[in-house]
C-alpha positions in Angstrom: 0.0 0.0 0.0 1.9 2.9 -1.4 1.8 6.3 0.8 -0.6 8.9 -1.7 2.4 11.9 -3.0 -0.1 14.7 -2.0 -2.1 13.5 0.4 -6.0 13.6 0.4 -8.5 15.7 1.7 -10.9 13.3 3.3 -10.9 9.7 3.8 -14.2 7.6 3.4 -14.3 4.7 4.7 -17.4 1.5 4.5 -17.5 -2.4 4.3 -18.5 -2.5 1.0 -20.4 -0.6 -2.2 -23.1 -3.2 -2.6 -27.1 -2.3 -3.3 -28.1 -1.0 -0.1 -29.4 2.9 1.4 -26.4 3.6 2.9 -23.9 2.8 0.3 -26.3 4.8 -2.1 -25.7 7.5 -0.1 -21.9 7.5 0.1 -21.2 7.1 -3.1 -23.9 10.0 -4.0 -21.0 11.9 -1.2 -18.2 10.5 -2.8 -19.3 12.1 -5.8 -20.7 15.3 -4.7 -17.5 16.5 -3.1 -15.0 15.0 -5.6 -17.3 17.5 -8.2 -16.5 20.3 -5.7 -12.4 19.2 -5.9 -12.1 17.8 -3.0 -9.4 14.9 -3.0 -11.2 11.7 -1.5 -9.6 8.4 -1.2 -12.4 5.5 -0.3 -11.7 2.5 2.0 -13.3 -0.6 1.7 -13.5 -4.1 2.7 -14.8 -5.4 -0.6 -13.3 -5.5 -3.5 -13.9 -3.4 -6.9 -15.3 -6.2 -9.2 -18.3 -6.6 -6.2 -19.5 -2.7 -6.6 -22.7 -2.2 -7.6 -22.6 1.8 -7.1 -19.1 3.3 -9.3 -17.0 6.0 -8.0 -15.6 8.4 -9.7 -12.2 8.0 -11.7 -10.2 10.6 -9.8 -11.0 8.8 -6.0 -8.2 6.8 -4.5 -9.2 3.3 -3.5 -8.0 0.7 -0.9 -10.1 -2.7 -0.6 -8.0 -3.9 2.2 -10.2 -7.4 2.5 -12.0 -9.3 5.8 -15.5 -9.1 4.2 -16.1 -12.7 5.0 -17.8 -14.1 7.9 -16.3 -15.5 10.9 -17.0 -18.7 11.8 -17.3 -18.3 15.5 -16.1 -15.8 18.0 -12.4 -16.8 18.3 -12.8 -16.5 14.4 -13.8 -13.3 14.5 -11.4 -11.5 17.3 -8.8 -12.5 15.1 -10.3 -11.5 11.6 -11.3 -8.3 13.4 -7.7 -7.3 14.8 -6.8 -8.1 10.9 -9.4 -5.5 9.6 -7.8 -3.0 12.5 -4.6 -3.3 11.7 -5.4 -3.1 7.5 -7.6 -0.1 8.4 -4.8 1.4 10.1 -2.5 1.0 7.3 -4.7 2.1 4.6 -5.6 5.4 6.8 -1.8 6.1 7.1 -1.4 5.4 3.5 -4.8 7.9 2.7 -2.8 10.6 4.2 -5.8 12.5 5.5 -6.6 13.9 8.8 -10.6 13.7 8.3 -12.0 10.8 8.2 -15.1 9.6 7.2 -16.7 6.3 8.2 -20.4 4.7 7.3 -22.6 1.9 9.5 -21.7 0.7 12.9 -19.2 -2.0 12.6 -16.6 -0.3 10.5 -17.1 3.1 12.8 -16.2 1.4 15.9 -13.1 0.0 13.6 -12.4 3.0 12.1 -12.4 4.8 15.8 -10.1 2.3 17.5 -7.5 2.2 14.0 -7.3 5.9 14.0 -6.2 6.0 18.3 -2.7 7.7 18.3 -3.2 9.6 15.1 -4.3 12.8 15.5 -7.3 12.4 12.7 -10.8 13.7 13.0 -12.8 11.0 12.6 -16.8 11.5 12.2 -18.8 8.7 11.9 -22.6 7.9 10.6 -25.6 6.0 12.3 -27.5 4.7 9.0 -30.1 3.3 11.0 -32.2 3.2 14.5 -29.6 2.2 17.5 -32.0 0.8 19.7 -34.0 -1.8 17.1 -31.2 -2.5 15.1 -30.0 -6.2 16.0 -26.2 -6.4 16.1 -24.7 -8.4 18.9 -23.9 -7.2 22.4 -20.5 -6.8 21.2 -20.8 -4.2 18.9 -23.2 -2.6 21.4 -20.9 -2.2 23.8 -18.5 -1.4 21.4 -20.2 1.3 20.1 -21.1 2.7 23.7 -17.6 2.9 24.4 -16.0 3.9 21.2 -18.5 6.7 19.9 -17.5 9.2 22.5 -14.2 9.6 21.0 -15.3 10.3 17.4 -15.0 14.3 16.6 -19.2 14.0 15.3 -21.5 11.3 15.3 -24.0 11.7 12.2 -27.1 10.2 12.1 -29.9 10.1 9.0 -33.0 11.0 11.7 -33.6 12.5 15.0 -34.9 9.7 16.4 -30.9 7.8 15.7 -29.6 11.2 17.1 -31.6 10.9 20.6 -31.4 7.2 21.2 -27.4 8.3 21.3 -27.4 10.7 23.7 -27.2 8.6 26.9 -23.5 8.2 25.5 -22.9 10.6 23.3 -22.1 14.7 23.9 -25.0 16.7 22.5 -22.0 18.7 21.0 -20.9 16.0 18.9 -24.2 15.0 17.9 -25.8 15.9 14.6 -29.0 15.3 11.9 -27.2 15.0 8.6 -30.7 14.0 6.5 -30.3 11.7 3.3 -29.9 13.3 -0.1 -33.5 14.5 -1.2 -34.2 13.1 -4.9 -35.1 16.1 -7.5 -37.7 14.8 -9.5 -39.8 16.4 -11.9 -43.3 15.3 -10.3 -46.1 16.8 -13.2 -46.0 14.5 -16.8 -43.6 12.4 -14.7 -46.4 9.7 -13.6 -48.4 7.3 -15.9 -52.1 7.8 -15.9 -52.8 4.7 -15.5 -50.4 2.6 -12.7 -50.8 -1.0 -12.5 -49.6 -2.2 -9.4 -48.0 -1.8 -5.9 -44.5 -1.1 -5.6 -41.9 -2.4 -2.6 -38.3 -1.7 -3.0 -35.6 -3.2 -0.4 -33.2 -5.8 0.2 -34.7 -9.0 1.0 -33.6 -9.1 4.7 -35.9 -10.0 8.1 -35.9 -5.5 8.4 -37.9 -4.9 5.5 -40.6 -6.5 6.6 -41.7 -8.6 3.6 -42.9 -11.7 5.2 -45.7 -9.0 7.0 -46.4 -7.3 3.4 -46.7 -10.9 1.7 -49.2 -11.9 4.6 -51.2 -8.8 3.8 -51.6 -8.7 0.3 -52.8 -12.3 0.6 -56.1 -11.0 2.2 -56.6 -8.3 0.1 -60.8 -9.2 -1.1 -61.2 -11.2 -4.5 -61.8 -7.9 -6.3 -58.6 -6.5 -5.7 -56.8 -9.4 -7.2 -56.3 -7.8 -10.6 -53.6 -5.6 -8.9 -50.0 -6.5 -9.1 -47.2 -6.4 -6.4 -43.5 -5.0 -7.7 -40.8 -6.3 -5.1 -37.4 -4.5 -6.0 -34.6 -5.8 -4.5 -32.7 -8.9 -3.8 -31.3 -10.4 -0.6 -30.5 -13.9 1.6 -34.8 -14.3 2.0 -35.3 -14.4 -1.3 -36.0 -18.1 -1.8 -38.0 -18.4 1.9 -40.1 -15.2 0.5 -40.9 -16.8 -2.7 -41.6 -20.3 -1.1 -44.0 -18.0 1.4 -45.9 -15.9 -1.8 -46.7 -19.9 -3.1 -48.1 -21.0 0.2 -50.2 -18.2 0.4 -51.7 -18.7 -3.2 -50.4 -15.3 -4.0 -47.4 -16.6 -6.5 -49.0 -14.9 -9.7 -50.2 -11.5 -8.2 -46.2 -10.9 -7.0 -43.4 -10.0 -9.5 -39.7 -10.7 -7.9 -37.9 -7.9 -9.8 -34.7 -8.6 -8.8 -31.8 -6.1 -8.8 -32.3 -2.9 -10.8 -29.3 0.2 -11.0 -32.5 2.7 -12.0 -36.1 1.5 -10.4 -37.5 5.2 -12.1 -39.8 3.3 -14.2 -41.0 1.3 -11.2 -41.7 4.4 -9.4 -43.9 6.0 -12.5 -45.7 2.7 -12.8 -46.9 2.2 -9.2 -50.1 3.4 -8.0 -48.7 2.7 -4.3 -45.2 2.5 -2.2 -45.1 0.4 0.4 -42.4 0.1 3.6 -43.5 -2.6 5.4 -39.9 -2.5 7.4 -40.2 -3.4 11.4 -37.2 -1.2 11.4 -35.4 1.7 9.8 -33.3 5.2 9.6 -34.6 7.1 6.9 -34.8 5.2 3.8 -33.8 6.4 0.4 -36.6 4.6 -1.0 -39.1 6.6 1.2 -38.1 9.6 -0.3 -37.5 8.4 -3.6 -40.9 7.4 -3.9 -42.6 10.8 -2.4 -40.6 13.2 -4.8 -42.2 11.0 -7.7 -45.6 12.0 -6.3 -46.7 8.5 -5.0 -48.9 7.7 -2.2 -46.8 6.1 0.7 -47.7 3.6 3.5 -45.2 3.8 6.1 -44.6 1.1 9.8 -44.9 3.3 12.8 -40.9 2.0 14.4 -39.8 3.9 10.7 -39.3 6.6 13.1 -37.0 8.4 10.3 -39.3 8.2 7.7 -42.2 9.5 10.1 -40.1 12.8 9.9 -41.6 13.0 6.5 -45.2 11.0 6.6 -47.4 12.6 8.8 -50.3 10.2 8.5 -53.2 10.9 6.2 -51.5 13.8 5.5 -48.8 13.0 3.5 -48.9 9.1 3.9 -50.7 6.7 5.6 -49.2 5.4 9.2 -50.0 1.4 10.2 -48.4 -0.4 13.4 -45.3 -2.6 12.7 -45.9 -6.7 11.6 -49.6 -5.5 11.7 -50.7 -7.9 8.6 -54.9 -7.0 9.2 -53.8 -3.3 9.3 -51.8 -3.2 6.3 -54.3 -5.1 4.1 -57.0 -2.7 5.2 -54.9 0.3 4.4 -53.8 -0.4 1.4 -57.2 -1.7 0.1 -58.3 1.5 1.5 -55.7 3.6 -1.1 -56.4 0.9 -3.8 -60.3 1.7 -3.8 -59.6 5.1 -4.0 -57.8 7.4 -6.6 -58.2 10.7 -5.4 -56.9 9.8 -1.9 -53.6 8.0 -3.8 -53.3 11.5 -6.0 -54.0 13.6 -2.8 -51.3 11.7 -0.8 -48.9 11.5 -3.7 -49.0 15.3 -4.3 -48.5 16.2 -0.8 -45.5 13.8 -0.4 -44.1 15.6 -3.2 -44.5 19.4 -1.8 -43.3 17.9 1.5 -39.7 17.2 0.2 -40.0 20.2 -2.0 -40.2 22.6 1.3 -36.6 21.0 2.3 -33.7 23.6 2.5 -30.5 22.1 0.9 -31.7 18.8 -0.8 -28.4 17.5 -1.7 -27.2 18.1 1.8 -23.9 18.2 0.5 -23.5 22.0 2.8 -24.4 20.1 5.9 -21.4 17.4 5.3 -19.1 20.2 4.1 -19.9 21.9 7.5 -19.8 18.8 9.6 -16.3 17.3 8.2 -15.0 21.3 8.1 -14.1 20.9 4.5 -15.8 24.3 4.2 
C-alpha cells in the first residue's frame, strides 16, 4: 500500500459498495464532493469487481479485504484485529486527517484504528440504534467507542436521541439523506398498475408481514399487481411463502435494478412494510415521484416526513390486518392516492438544501 504523494483531503471509509441505502448515499457523497475538488480516497473491505454503485475515476481506493464471515467468536477476534490493523495501514497510506466512516461495525473500527493519530474521525448512524439487532459486542463497542469520534451523524432524530445517553449533544448531529429532485407533473403514468416495494430481502424490511397482507386483500382486488425490487438472503424463503399463500401470480420478484424510475412511474402505491429503519432512500424516492406512501410506525425516520393521512398513511409494525385494510383503503380510492402522492411531493420540495452536501461540508470542516 503505497503512501498517496499529496495527500488527500478526506478519507471515506465503508464495508462494501453493494445495493443498499447507505452505500447509495456515500457514493452520492463521494461524488458530490469529488465535483467540488475535493481529494477523497475511499476505504473498503470489498473488492472493486463486487460494486454495484461506481465511483468516480479521480478517488483513491484501498479494498484492504475481511469481508467474509467468521466462523465463531475466536474466528472473529482474530479477523477483526486483521481489519484494525489493514484499516490502520490504509488510513496512514490515505494521508488524511478527516476521516469519514459509514454503519456501525466499521465506525467502531475506524475509531479504535485511527487511536494515536491525531485524525478527526466523524462517523454515521444509517439506522435506528435501539432496534437494530447487532450483537452485544458491537453494542458495547459502540457505547464505548462513539464518545471519541469528533461527530457522530445520524440520518434521523430519532438515531440522534437514542445516542445521547453516550454521546455529547455537541458531537451530535441530523445529517438527513440526499432528497431526490424529480420532476413530479407529466412524470407519472395515468394509468399505474400495481404496488411497488423496494428493499433488500432481509428480516428488516418486513416482507414476510407485506406478503401476509396482500394475501387478504378481497377477490376484487386481485387484478392488482405487487412489484418487489430488491434482492437479498430471504429471497428463496419469500418466494416459497408468496406460493403458500396462493399469491405466486399476483407478486413480480424484480430482482436487482441500478434505476427503479420506471418502477416508481408505474406504481399506484409505495409500500415500507420495514419493522425497522433510519430514513430510507426509497421513502423519499418514492414521495418526490408523487406517489402515495404507506409507512410502519418504528420507521421513526421516515415518520419525519409521513405525517399520517397527510402526507402518507401510518400502520403499526408486523400488523398484517392493518396493512391489508390500508392499502385496500388507497387501492379503492384514486383521489386519496393522488391527494397523498402530491402532498408527499411538496413535503420534500419545502426541504432547504436537498443534496445536503452544505451540511457534510460543515460537519467534516471541509468548508
Amino acid at each position: 500500500m503505497t503512501p498517496s504523494p499529496e495527500g488527500h483531503d478526506l478519507t471515506m471509509v465503508i464495508s462494501d459498495l453493494s445495493a443498499g441505502g447507505a452505500q447509495r448515499v456515500f457514493s452520492l457523497l463521494v461524488g458530490g464532493l469529488t465535483a467540488e475538488g475535493w481529494r477523497v480516497c475511499v476505504v473498503t473491505l470489498s473488492e472493486p469487481q463486487s460494486d454495484f454503485f461506481t465511483l468516480p475515476s479521480s478517488v483513491t481506493r484501498f479494498s484492504i479485504g475481511g469481508l467474509a464471515p467468521s466462523s465463531g467468536p475466536i474466528a472473529a477476534a482474530v479477523a477483526n484485529i486483521a481489519r484494525l490493523r489493514s484499516l490502520r495501514a490504509a488510513l496512514r497510506s490515505a494521508g488524511s486527517r478527516r476521516v469519514l466512516s459509514f454503519l456501525t461495525a466499521m465506525n467502531v473500527l475506524t475509531l479504535i484504528a485511527s487511536v494515536g493519530m491525531g485524525n478527526r474521525v466523524v462517523v454515521s448512524e444509517r439506522n435506528d440504534p435501539a432496534r437494530q439487532p447487532i450483537g452485544r459486542m458491537w453494542r458495547v463497542l459502540r457505547r464505548v467507542s462513539y464518545p471519541f469520534a469528533a461527530i457522530v451523524t445520524a440520518n434521523s432524530r430519532t438515531a440522534i436521541d437514542r445516542m445521547r445517553p453516550y454521546v455529547a449533544n455537541h458531537r451530535l448531529r441530523f445529517v438527513r439523506n440526499p432528497l431526490p429532485i424529480v420532476e413530479v407533473l407529466g412524470d407519472r403514468r395515468a394509468d399505474p398498475g400495481f404496488v411497488l416495494a423496494i428493499g433488500r430481502l432481509v428480516r428488516q424490511k418486513g416482507f414476510d408481514v407485506l406478503l401476509r397482507a396482500w394475501a387478504i386483500l378481497p377477490a376484487e382486488l386481485h387484478s392488482w399487481k405487487l412489484a418487489v425490487v430488491g434482492e437479498g438472503e430471504l429471497a428463496g424463503e419469500l418466494e416459497a411463502l408468496a406460493a403458500r399463500l396462493g399469491i405466486e401470480g399476483r407478486v413480480r420478484w424484480v430482482g436487482r435494478v441500478a434505476n427503479p424510475r420506471e418502477y416508481y412511474r408505474g406504481a399506484a402505491l409505495f409500500v415500507l412494510p420495514s419493522r425497522y429503519e433510519g430514513t430510507p432512500n426509497v421513502l423519499l424516492e418514492a414521495m418526490a415521484h408523487g406517489l402515495p406512501v404507506i409507512v410502519t410506525s418504528t420507521c421513526e425516520g421516515a415518520l419525519e416526513f409521513v405525517k399520517n393521512d397527510v402526507t402518507g398513511l401510518v400502520v403499526a409494525s408486523e400488523d398484517v390486518f392493518a396493512l391489508a385494510q390500508t392499502m385496500e383503503r388507497c387501492l379503492r380510492a384514486s383521489d386519496l392516492r393522488l391527494r397523498l402522492g402530491a402532498a408527499a411531493a411538496e413535503r420534500l420540495q419545502q426541504e432547504p438544501d436537498r443534496t445536503g452536501l452544505d451540511t457534510w461540508l460543515e460537519v467534516l470542516s471541509l468548508n
